[in-house]
FIRO-676706 format. One record per residue: residue in three letters; x, y, z of N, C-alpha, C in turn. Coordinates in steps of 0.05 Angstrom, whole numbers, plus 5000, padded with zeros to 4 digits. Example, Ala and Ser with C-alpha at 12.3 -4.5 7.8 and 13.67 -1.06 7.14 Angstrom:
REM residues 2
res  nxx  nyy  nzz  caxx  cayy  cazz  cxx  cyy  czz
Ala  5264  4886  5156  5246  4910  5156  5264  4934  5156
Ser  5257  4955  5142  5273  4979  5143  5258  5001  5157
END
This chain:
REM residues 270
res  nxx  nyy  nzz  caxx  cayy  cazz  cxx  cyy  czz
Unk  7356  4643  4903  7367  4653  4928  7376  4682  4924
Unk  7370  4704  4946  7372  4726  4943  7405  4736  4945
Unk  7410  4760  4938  7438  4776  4962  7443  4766  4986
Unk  7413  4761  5001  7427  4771  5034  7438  4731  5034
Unk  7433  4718  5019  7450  4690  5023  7474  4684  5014
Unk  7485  4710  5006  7518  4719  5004  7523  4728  5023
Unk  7514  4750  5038  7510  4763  5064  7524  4747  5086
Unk  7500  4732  5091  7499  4719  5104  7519  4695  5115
Unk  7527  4679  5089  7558  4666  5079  7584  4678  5091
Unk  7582  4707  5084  7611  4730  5094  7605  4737  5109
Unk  7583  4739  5126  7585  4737  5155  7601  4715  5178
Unk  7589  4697  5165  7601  4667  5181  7627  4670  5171
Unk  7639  4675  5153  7666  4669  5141  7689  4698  5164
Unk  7668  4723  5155  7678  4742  5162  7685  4748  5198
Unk  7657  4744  5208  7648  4747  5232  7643  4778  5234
Unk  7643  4795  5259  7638  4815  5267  7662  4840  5266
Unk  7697  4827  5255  7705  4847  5267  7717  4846  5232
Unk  7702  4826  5220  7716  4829  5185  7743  4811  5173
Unk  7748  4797  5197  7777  4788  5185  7767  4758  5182
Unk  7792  4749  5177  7793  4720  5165  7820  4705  5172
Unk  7816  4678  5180  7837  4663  5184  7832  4636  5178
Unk  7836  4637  5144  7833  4615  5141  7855  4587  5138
Unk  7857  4567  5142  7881  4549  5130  7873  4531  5108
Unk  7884  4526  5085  7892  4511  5062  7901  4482  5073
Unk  7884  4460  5060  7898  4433  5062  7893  4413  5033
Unk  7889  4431  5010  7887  4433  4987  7912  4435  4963
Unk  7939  4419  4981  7956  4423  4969  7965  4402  4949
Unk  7956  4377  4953  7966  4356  4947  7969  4347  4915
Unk  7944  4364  4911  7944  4352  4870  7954  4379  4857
Unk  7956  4395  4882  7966  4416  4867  8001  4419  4864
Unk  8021  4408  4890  8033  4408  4897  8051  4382  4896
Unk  8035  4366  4900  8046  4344  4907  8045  4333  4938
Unk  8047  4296  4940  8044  4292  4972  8065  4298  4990
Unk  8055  4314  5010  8078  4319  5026  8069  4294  5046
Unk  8090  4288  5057  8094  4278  5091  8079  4282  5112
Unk  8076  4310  5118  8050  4309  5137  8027  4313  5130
Unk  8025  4325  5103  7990  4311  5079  7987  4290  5092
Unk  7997  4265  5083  7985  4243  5076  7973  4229  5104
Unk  7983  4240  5132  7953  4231  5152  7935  4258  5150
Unk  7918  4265  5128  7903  4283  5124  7880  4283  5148
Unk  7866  4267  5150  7842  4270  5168  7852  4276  5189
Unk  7882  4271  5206  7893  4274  5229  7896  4303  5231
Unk  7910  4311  5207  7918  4339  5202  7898  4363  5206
Unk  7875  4351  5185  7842  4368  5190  7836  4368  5221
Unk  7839  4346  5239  7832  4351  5261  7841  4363  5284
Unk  7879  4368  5277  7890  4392  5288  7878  4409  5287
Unk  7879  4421  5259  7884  4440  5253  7851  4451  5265
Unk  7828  4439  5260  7797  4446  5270  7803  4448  5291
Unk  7822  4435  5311  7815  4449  5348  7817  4467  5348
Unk  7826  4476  5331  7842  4509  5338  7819  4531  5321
Unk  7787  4521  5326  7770  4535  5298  7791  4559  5289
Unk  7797  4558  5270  7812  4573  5243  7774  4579  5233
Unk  7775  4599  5227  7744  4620  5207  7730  4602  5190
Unk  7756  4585  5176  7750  4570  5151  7779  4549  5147
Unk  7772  4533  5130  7783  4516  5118  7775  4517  5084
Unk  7803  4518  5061  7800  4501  5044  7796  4477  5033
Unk  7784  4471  5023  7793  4439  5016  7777  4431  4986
Unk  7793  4400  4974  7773  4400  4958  7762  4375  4962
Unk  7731  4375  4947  7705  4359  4958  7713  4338  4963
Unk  7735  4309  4951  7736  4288  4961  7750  4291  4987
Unk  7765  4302  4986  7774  4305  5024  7757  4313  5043
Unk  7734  4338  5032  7719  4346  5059  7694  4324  5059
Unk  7688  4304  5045  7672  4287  5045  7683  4265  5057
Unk  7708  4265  5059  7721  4241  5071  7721  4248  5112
Unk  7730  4275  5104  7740  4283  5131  7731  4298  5144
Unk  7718  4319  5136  7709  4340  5143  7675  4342  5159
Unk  7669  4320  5167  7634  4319  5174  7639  4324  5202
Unk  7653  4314  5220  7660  4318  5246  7662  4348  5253
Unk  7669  4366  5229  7672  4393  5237  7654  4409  5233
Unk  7640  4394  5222  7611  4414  5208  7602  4429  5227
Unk  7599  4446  5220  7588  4480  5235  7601  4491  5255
Unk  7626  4485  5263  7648  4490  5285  7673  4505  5266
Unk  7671  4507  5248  7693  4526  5222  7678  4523  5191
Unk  7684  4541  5175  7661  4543  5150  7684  4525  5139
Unk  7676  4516  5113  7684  4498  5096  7684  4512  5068
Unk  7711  4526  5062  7719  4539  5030  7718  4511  5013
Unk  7703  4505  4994  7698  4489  4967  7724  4490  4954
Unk  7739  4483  4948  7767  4489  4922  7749  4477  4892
Unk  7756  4491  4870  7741  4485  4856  7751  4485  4828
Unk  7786  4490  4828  7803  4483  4806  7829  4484  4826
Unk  7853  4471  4815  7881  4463  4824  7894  4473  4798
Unk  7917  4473  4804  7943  4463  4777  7952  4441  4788
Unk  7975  4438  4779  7997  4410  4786  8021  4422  4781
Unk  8034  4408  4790  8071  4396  4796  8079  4404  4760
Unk  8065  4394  4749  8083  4396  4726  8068  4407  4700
Unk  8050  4431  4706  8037  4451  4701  8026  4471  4724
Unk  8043  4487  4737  8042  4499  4758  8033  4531  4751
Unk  8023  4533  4727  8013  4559  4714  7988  4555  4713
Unk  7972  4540  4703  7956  4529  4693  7932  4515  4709
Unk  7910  4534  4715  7885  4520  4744  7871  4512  4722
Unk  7858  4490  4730  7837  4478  4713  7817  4476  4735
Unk  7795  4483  4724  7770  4472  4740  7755  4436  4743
Unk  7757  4438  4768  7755  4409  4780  7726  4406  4800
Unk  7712  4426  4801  7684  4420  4809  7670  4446  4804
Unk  7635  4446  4810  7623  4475  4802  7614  4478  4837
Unk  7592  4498  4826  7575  4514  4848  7561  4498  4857
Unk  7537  4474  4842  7524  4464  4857  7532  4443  4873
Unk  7564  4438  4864  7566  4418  4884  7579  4433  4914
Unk  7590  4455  4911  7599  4482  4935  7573  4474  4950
Unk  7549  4484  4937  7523  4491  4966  7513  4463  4965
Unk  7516  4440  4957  7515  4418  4964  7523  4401  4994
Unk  7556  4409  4991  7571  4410  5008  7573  4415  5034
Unk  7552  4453  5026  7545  4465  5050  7567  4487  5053
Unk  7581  4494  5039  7604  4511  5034  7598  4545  5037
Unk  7611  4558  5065  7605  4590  5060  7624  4608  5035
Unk  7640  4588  5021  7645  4597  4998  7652  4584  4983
Unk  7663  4586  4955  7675  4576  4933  7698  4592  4925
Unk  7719  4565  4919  7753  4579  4915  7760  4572  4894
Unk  7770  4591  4878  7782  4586  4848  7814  4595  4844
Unk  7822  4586  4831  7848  4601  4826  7850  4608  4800
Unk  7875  4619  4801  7879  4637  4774  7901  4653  4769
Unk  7921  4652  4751  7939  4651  4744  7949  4679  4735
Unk  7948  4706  4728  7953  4730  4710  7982  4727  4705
Unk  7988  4738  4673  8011  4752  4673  8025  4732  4640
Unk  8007  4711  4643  8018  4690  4621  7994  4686  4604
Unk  8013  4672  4583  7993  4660  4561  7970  4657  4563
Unk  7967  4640  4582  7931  4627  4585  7914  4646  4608
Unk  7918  4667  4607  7907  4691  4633  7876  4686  4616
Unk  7874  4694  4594  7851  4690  4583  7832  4679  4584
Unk  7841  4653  4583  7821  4627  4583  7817  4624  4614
Unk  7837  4630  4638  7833  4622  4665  7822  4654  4677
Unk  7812  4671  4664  7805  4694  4670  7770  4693  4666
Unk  7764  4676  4643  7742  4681  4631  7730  4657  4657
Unk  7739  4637  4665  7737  4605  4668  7729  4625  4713
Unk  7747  4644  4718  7741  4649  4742  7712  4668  4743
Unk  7713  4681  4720  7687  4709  4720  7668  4687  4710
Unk  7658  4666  4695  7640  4643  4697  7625  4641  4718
Unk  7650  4631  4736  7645  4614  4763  7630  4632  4782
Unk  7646  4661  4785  7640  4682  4798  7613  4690  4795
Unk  7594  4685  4767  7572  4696  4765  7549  4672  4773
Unk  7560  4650  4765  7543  4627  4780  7535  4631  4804
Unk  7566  4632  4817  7560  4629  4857  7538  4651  4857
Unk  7541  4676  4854  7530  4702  4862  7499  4694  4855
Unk  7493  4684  4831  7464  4677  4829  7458  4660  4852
Unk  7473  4645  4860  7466  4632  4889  7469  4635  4911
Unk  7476  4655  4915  7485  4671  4944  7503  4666  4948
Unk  7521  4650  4941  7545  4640  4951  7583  4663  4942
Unk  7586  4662  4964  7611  4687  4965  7638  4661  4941
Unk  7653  4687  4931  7676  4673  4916  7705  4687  4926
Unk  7724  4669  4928  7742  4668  4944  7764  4654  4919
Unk  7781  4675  4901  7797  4675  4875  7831  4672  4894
Unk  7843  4658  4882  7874  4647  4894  7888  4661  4868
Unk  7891  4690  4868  7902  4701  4846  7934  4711  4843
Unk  7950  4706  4826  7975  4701  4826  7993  4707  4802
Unk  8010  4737  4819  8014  4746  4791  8042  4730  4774
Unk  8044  4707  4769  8073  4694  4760  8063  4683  4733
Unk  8055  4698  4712  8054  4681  4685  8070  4684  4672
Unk  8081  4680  4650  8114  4683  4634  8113  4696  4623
Unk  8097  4722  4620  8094  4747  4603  8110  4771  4629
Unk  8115  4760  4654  8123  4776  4673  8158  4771  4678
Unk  8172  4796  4670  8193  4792  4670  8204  4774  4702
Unk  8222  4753  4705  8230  4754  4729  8241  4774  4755
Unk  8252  4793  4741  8257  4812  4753  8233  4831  4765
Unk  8216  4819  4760  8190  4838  4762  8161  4818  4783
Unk  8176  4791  4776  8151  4788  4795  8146  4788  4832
Unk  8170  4795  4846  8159  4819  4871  8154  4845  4868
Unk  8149  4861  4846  8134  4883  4833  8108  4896  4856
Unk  8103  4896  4866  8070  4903  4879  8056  4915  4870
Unk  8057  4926  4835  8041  4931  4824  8035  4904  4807
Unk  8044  4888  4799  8032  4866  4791  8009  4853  4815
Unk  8024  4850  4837  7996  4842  4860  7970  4858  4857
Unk  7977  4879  4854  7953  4898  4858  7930  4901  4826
Unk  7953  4894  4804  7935  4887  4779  7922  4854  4784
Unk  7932  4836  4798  7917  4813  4810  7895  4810  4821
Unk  7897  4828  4843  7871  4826  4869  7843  4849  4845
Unk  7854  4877  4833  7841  4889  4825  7821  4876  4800
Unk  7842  4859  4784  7826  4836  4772  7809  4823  4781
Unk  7811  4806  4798  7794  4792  4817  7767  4805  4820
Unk  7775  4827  4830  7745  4850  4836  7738  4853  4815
Unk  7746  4859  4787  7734  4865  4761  7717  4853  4759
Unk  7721  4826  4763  7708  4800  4752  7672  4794  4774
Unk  7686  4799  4799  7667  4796  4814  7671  4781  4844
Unk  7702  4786  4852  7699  4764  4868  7706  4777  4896
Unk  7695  4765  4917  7692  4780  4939  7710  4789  4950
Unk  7732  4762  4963  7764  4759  4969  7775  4750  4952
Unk  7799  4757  4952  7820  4757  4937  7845  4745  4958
Unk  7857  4726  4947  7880  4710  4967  7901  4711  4949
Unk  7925  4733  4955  7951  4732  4933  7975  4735  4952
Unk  8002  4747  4940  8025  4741  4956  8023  4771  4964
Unk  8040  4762  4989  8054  4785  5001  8076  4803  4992
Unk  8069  4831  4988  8089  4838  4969  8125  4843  4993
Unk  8113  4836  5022  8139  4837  5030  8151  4858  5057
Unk  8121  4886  5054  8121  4902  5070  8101  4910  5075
Unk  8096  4922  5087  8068  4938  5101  8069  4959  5076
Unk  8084  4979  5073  8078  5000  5053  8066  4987  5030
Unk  8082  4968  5012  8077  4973  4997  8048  4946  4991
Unk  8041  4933  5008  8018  4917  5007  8000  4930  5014
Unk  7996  4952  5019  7980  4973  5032  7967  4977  5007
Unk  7994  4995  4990  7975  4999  4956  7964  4976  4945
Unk  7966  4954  4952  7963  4933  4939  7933  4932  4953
Unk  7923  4936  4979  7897  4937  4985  7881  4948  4980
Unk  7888  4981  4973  7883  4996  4962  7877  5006  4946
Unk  7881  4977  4921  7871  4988  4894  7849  4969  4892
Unk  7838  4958  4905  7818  4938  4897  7789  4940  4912
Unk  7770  4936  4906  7739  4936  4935  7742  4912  4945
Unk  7751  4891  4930  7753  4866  4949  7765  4862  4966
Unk  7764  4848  4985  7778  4846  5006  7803  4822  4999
Unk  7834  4831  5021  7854  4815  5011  7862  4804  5028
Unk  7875  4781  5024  7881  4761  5043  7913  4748  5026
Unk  7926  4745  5043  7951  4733  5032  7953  4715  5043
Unk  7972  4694  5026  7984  4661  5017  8003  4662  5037
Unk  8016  4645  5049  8037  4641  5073  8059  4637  5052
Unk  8065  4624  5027  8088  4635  5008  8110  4606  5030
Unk  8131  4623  5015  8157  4611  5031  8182  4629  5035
Unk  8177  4636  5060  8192  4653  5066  8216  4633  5091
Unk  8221  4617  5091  8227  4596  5115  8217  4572  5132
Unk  8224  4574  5154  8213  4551  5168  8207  4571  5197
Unk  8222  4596  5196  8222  4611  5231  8189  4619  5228
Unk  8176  4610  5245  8143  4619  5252  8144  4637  5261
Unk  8169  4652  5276  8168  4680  5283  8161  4703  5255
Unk  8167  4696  5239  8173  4709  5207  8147  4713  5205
Unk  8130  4688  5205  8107  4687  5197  8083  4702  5217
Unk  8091  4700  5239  8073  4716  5258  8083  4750  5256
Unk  8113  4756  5242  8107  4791  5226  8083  4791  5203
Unk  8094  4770  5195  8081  4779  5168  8053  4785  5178
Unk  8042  4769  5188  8011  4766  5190  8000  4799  5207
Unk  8024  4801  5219  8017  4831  5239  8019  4847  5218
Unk  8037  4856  5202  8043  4873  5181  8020  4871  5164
Unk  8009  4850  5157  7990  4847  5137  7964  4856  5151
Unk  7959  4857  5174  7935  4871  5186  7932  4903  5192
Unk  7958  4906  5196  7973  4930  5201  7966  4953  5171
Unk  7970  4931  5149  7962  4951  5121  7939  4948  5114
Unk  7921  4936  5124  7894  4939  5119  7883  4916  5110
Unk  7899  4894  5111  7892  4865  5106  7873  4861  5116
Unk  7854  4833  5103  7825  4824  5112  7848  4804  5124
Unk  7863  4788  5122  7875  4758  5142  7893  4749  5129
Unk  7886  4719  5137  7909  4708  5112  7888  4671  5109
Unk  7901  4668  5088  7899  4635  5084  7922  4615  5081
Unk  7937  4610  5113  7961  4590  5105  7958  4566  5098
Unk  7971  4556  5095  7974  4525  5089  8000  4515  5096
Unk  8025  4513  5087  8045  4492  5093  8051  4505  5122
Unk  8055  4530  5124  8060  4538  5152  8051  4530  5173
Unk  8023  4523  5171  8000  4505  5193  8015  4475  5198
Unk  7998  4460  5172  7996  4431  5177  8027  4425  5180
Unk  8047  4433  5163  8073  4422  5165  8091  4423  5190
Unk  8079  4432  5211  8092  4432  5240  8083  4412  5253
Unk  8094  4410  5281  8084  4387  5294  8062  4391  5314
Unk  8061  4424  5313  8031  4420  5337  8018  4446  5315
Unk  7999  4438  5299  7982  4456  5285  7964  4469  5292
Unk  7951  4464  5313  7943  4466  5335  7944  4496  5349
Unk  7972  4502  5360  7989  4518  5372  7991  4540  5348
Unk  7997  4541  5329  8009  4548  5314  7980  4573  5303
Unk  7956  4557  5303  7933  4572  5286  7922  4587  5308
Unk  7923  4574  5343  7912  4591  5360  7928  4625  5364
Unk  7953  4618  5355  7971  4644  5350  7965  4660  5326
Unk  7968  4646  5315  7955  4676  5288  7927  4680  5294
Unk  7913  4665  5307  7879  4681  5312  7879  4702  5343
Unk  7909  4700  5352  7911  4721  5372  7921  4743  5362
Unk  7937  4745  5339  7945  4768  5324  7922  4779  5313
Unk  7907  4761  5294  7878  4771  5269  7858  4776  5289
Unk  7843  4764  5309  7827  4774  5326  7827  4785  5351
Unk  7850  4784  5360  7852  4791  5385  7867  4817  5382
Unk  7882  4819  5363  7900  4846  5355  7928  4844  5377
Unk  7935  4824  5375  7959  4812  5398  7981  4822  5380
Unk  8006  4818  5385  8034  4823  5384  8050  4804  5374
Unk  8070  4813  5360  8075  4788  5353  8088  4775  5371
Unk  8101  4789  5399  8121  4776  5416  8095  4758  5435
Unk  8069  4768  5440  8048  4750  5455  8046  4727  5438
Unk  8042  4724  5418  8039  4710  5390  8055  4686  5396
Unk  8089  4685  5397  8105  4678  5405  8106  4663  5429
Unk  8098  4682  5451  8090  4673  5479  8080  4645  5478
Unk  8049  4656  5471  8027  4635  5465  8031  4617  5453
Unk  8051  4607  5427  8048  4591  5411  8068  4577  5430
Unk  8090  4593  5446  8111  4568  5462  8096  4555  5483
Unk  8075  4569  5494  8062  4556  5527  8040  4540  5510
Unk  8030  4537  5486  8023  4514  5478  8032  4486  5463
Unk  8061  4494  5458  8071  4476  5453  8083  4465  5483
Unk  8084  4471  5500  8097  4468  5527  8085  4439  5538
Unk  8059  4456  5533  8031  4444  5540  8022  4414  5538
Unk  8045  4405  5520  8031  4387  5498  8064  4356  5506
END
C-alpha cells in the first residue's frame, strides 16, 4: 500500500478544515473500572450520536461494540496501555495488522519520556510507527512527559511537552496527543516545535465543563489540531451533549459561552 493510503486515513480522521475531535474509552486496563465504563457499549453509543471524528478504543471492545458505528466515526486502534500499578510503563498489547484488520484510520500508541524505560518504550513506538507507514496507516503516539528522571517541580515545564510531541515527530508519528501546558502562550511553543500535529488529553482539571470548553478554545486558539477526551465525555450523564459542544468550538469555531449555551439546551432537551 502506497502514501496516498495514509492520506487518505488523515483525511477521514482529519476532514477538510484539519482538526480533530476525538474521545478515549480506552481507560479501563489502563486506569482501572470506573462506574460509568462498565455499561461500555451504552457509553460507545452516546458518545457515537454525537459523531466525535474518531474514537479510541482497544480491539476487544471495538469488536464487541463498535460494528453499529462503522463508517459514521473512524475507529483509533489502541495498541499498548499501562496499568494502575505501573502507570509509567505502556506495553504493547496489539500490532498493525490487526489495526487494518479492524478497519482502523489509525493506530495509537503510548509512551512515556523522561524515565528509566524512555528507551525501551521509545524504540517499541518508532517500531510500530514504521510498520503502520509501510501500510498506509497514520500513527497517533499518547506521549507524556512524567518519567522519574523529571524533577516534580518540573513536570508543568512546557518545555518538557514540547521535547514530547517533538519526539513523537522524530520517530515518525503523525499526531501527537499530550497535556496541556495550561495556557495558550505557552502551548503555542509547544506546537511549535514539532511538524506533527498536537492534540491534547482532557487531564484533570475538575468536574466544571465550563473549564473544559476554555481549554479546548485556548487550545485551538494556539494552533492546536483538537483534542482527545475521555473521562470528561463518558463520565457525565448526557455524553452526548457534552461532545456536540466541543465539535461547536473545534469545527464550528463557536465560543465558549455558545458552547455553554448549547451543551445546556441539550441537556434541557433530554
Amino acid at each position: 500500500m502506497s502514501l496516498l493510503g495514509k492520506e487518505i486515513r488523515l483525511k477521514r480522521l482529519l476532514h477538510e478544515d484539519g482538526r480533530l475531535l476525538g474521545v478515549a474509552v480506552d481507560q479501563a486496563t489502563a486506569r482501572g473500572v470506573f462506574d460509568e465504563l462498565m455499561p461500555i457499549e451504552r457509553k460507545i453509543d452516546e458518545i457515537a450520536a454525537a459523531r466525535p471524528d474518531a474514537m479510541t478504543m482497544h480491539k476487544g471492545i471495538a469488536d464487541t461494540c463498535f460494528h453499529k458505528h462503522a463508517g459514521k466515526t473512524s475507529l483509533i486502534f489502541k495498541a499498548s496501555t499501562f496499568s494502575p500499578w505501573q502507570p509509567n510503563s505502556d506495553v504493547q498489547v496489539a500490532n498493525v495488522e490487526e489495526a487494518i484488520r479492524f478497519g482502523a484510520d489509525a493506530v495509537s500508541m503510548g509512551c512515556i519520556v523522561g524515565g528509566d524505560d524512555q528507551p525501551v518504550q521509545l524504540q517499541n513506538l518508532a517500531t510500530i510507527a514504521g510498520e503502520a507507514h509501510k501500510a498506509g496507516l497514520p500513527v497517533i503516539a499518547h506521549i507524556y512527559p512524567r518519567g522519574n528522571q523529571i524533577p516534580k517541580t518540573e513536570l508543568n515545564d512546557w518545555r518538557h511537552a514540547a521535547y514530547a510531541v517533538r519526539t513523537g515527530a522524530e520517530v515518525g508519528v503523525d499526531i501527537v496527543k499530550t497535556k496541556y501546558t495550561g495556557d495558550p502562550e505557552s502551548f503555542h511553543k509547544v506546537v511549535s516545535s514539532t511538524p506533527a500535529k498536537v492534540v491534547v488529553a482532557g487531564g484533570d482539571i475538575g468536574n466544571n465543563i465550563e473549564d473544559y470548553f476554555q481549554m479546548v478554545h485556548d487550545v485551538m486558539d494556539a494552533g492546536g489540531t483538537g483534542i482527545t477526551f475521555g473521562r470528561i465525555v463518558w463520565n457525565r450523564p448526557n455524553p452526548t451533549a457534552v461532545v456536540k459542544a466541543f465539535k461547536h468550538i473545534i469545527h464550528d469555531n463557536g465560543t465558549v459561552k455558545e458552547a455553554m449555551e448549547l451543551h445546556e439546551q441539550l441537556l434541557n432537551e433530554n
